[in-house]
N, C-alpha and C positions, 0 to 999 in steps of 0.2 A: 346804790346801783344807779349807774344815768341812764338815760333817758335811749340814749344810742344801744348800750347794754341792753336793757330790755326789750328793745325792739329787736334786736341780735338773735336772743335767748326766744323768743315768741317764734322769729322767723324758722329757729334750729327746731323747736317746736311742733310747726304745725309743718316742717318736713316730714319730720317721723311721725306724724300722724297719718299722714297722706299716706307714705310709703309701709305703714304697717296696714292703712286701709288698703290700701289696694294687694297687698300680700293675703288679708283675711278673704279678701274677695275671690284672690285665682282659687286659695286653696279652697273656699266655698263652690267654685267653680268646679275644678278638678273633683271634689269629692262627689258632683252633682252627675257630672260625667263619667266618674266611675259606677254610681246607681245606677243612669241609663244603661250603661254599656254591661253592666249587670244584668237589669232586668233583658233586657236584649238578648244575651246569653241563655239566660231561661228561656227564654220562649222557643228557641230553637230546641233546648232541650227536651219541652212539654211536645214540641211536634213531632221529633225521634219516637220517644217516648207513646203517643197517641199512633204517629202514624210509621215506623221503622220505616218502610220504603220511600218515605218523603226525605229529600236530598237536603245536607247541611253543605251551605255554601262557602267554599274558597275563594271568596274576592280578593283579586290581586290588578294591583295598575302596569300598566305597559310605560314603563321609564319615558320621558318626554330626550332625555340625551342617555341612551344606555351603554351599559358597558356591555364589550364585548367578550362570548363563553371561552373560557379558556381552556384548550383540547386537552393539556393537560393536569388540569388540574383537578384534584381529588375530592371526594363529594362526601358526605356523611349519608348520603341517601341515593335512589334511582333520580334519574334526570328527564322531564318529558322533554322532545320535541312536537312544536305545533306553529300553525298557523293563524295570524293572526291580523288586523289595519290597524295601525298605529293610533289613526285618525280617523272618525268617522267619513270625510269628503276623498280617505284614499281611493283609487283605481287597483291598487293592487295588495297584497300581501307580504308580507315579511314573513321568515322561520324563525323563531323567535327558543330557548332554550330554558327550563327552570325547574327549581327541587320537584322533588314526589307534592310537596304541599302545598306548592303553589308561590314561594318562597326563592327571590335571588333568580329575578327573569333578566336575561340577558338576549343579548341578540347575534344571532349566529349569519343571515343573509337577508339584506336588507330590498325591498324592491327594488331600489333604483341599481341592484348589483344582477338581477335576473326577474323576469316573471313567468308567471303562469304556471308556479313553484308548486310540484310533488313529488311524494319521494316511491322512491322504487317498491315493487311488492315483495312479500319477505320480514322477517320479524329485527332481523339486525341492518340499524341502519345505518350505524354510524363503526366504522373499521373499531379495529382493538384495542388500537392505541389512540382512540379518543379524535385522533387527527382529520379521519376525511370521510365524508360521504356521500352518498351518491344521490344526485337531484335531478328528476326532470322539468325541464325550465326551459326560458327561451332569454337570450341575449340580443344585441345588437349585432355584434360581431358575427355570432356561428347560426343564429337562428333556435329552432327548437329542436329538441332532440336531450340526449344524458348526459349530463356532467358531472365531473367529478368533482367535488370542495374541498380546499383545501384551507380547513379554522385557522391551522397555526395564520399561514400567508392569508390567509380570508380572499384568496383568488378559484376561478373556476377554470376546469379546462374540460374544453371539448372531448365528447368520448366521440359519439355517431349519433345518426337522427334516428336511432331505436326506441322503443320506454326502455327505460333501464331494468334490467332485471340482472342482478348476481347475488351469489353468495360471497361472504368475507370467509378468508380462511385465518386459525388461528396465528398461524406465521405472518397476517398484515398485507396478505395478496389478495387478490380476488377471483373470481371465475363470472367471467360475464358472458351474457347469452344477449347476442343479438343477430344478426346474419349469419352469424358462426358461434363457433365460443369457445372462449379465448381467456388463457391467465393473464392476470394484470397485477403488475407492479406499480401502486399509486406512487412510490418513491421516484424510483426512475419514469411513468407515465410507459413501459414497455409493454406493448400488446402480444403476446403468443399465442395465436390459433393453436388449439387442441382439438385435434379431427377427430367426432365421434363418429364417423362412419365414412363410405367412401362418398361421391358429392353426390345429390340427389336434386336434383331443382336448383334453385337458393338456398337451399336450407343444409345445414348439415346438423346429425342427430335426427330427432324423430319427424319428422312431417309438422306442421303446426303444433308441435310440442309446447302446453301451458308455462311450467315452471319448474324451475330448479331449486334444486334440493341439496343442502351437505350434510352428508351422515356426522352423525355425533362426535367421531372422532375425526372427522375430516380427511377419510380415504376414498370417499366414493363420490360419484356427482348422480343423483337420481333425478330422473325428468318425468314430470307425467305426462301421460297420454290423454288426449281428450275427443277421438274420433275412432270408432273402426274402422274409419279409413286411413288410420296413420298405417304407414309400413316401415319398418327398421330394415334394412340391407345392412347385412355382413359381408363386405365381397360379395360373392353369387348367390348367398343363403338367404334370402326376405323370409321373413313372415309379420304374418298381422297383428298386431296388438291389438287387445280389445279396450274400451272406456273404463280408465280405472286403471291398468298396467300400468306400471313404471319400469324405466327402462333403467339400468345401472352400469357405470361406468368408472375407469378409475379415475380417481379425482388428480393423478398427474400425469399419464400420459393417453388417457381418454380411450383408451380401449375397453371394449363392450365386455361387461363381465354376465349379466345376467339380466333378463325378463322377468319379474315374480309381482306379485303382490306388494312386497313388503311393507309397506306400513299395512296399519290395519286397516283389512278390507273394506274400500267403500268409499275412503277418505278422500281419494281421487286427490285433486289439486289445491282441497278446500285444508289446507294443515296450517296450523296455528303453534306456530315454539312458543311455549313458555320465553320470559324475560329471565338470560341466564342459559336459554336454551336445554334444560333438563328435563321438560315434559312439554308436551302435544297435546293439541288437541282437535276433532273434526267434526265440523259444520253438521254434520251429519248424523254425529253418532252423538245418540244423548238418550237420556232413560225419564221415565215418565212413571207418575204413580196417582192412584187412586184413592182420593181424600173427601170422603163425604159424601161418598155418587160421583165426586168431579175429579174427569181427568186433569191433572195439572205437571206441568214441567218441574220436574225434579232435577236435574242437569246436566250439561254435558260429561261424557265420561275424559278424565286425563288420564294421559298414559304415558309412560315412561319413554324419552326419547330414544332411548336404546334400544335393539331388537333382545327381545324377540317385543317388543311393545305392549309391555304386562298392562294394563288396568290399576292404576294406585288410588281410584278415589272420581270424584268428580267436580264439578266446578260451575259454577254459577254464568260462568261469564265463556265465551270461545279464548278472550286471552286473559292468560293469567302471569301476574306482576311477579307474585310468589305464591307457591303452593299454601292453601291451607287459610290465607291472611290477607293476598291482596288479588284484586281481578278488575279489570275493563271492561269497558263496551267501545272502547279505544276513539269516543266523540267525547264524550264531556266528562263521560263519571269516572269516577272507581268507585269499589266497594272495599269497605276494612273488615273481616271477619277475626275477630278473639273469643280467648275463654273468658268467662268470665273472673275477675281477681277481687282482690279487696281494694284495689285502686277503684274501678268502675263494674256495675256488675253489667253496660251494654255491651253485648254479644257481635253487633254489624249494625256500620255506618254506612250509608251510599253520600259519598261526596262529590260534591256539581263545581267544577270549576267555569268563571265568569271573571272576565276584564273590564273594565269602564273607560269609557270615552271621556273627552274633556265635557260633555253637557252632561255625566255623570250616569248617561244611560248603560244598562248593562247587556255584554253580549259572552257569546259563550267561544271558545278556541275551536279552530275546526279540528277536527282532526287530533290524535294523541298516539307520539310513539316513544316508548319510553326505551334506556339506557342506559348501562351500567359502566361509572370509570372503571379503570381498571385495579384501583384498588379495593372494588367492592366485589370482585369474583371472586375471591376465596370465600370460602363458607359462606357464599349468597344465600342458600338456604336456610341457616341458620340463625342470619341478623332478624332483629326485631326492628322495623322500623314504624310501626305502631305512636313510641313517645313522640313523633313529629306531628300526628294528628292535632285535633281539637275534640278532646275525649272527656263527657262531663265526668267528674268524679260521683260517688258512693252520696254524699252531702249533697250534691247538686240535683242528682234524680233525685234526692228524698223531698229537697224542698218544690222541685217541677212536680212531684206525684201531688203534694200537696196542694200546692195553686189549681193543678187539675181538679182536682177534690171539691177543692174552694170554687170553681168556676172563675177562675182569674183570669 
C-alpha cells in the first residue's frame, strides 16, 4: 500500500470518525432533552396532583408570517377566537383564530386591516357557514362603528356606528339591532327593517332595550327589558314592562307575540348559550352549599335551551364548551372535567392559555370565544374532545405520587 493510499484510507477514516462523533453526540443530546423535557412534564403533573386548581399551561407562538383561518375548512375540534400583539412594541391587536388546544393559530384580521377590534355581545360569533362575522372596529375609511368580515374575501364592510349586537339565524342571515332592526343578508350586504312596534323616539322595539335573543329554533326574536321605564306601544295599547321582562316577537315579520318571563326568572339579560347553543346559563342563578361550617359555591345552575328551560345539572363556569366536560371563564382558562378511566384516573384539568413574544416573555390572550365548523354540529354533544388535551397517564401520576413522597 503507498504512501498516497494510506493517507487516502486515514483521511476516509477519521471522516467517519468525526461523523459518527457527532451522530453519538446529537443522539446524546436528544436523549438528554428528552429527560428534561421529561422531568418537566412531571413537575407539572406533581402540581395538578398537589395542587388540582393550579393551571397546566398551553404555550403556543403567534406565527412571525401566518397563514390565514380558512372559513371553510373543517376542524377535528372547537376553534377559539381572541385577541392578541403580534409583537410586544405593537399599538394595536390582531384577531387571531386556533384549535381548542392551543394548536394551528392562524390569523383571521390583522391590525393594520381595522382597530380597536371587539366583537359583538352574544355567544355565536362567527355565521354558520364559517364565512362572516361580526366586529366592532374602527377603519380609515368608515370610522368606528360594526362591521361585518368577510374570511373567505378577508374584506370588511361597513354596517353603521352602532356596537354591533345580532343574532345569526340558522339559514346564514342575521337580525341586527341597532336604531332599528333589521334582517341581514351577509351575502348580498341587504338590510330589511323589521318594525317591532310602531316608531317611538329613535328607537323601535322596547325603549333602551339590553339584547337580543333567538329562540332555539329560530322563530322568535326576544329582547330584554332593563328599566321600568321601558314602555312597548302596540298601536294605542302601551304598557310597562318591568326589569326582567322580555318582550317577544316573530323572528320574520317582527310582530309582537308576547310579554312573559320566559327564560328563567331572574336572568334578565345576563344569559350565556352554551357553545352549540343547547344549554343556558345565568349570572345570577347558581346554588351554594355548606362544607365544614363554610359556605362555598357549588355552581351555576345549566338549563336546557328549550322552554320550558328544565334545570339538567350545573356548571362550574357561566360558559360552558360542552356539557358535563368542558367550561370557560371565557379570558384565559378552560376547564376539562372526566371520569376517571384506566388511561388517567385525573378527574379535571384547569388549562391556562399563554403566547410568547420574541424576548420570550409570556402573556396571556385577551379575551376567548369559541366556535364550531360546521362539520362538528352534528352530535356535538356526543364527541370527546378530551384526546386533544395533555392528560398525564395512570404510570405518570404513580411515578409524580412518588417524587412527591420522595420530596423531589
Amino acid at each position: 500500500m503507498n504512501r498516497i493510499t494510506k493517507i487516502g484510507l486515514s483521511s476516509v477514516l477519521l471522516i467517519i470518525l468525526a461523523l459518527f462523533g457527532r451522530y453519538a453526540y446529537q443522539e446524546y443530546q436528544d436523549n438528554r432533552l428528552t429527560e428534561l423535557e421529561h422531568k418537566a412534564y412531571i413537575r407539572k403533573v406533581m402540581t395538578v396532583i398537589s395542587n388540582p386548581s393550579h393551571p397546566w399551561g398551553l404555550n403556543f407562538d403567534l406565527p412571525k408570517n401566518p397563514k390565514r383561518v380558512q372559513w371553510d375548512a373543517e376542524y377535528d375540534m372547537p376553534r377559539v377566537l381572541f385577541f392578541a400583539e403580534q409583537h410586544k412594541a405593537d399599538k394595536g391587536e390582531a384577531l387571531w383564530s386556533m384549535n381548542l388546544n392551543g394548536t394551528d393559530v392562524r390569523l383571521v384580521i390583522s391590525k393594520d386591516q381595522m382597530s380597536g377590534m371587539g366583537l359583538m355581545m352574544g355567544e355565536d360569533k362567527v355565521s354558520p357557514n364559517g364565512r362572516f362575522i361580526f366586529v366592532n372596529g374602527s377603519t380609515s375609511q368608515s370610522g368606528d362603528g360594526c362591521y361585518l368580515y368577510d374570511i373567505k374575501e378577508q374584506k370588511e364592510k361597513y354596517i353603521n356606528h352602532e356596537y354591533c349586537n345580532a343574532v345569526w339565524k340558522k339559514d346564514g342571515t342575521a337580525i341586527l339591532r341597532s336604531d332599528f332592526v333589521a334582517l341581514f343578508n351577509p351575502e348580498s350586504g341587504k338590510i330589511e327593517p323589521i318594525h317591532l312596534k310602531q316608531d317611538y323616539g329613535e328607537y323601535d322595539g322596547i325603549n333602551t332595550g339590553i339584547e337580543l335573543f333567538l329562540s332555539r329554533d329560530g322563530s322568535k326574536v326576544i329582547r330584554a327589558s332593563d328599566s321600568s321605564a321601558n314602555i312597548y306601544y302596540d298601536n294605542e295599547n302601551p304598557f310597562p314592562t318591568d326589569k326582567g321582562d322580555y318582550i317577544i316577537f316573530d323572528a320574520n315579520t317582527g310582530d309582537f307575540l308576547e310579554k312573559s318571563d320566559h327564560f328563567p326568572k331572574g336572568c334578565r339579560f345576563n344569559l350565556h348559550y352554551s357553545v352549540g347553543g343547547e344549554y343556558l346559563t345565568c349570572s345570577r342563578h347558581l346554588e351554594r352549599e355548606i362544607v365544614n361550617g363554610q359556605d362555598r359555591f357549588k355552581g351555576f345552575k345549566l338549563y336546557s335551551a328549550t322552554p320550558p328551560f328544565k334545570q339538567v345539572g350545573l356548571s362550574d363556569e357561566l360558559k360552558v364548551i360542552q356539557r358535563g366536560m368542558l367550561t370557560t371563564d371565557g379570558e384565559s382558562y378552560i376547564n376539562l372535567n372526566r371520569a376517571a378511566d384506566a388511561f388517567s384516573p385525573i378527574k379535571y384539568v384547569s388549562y391556562y392559555y399563554s403566547y410568547n413574544y420574541a424576548d420570550n416573555s409570556s402573556h396571556g390572550p385577551r379575551r376567548l370565544y369559541f366556535y364550531l365548523s360546521p362539520n362538528l354540529r352534528d352530535n356535538y354533544s356526543q364527541r370527546d374532545f378530551s384526546p386533544f388535551f395533555p392528560l398525564p397517564s395512570s404510570d405518570e401520576v404513580e411515578e409524580a405520587k412518588r417524587r412527591l413522597q420522595e420530596g423531589q
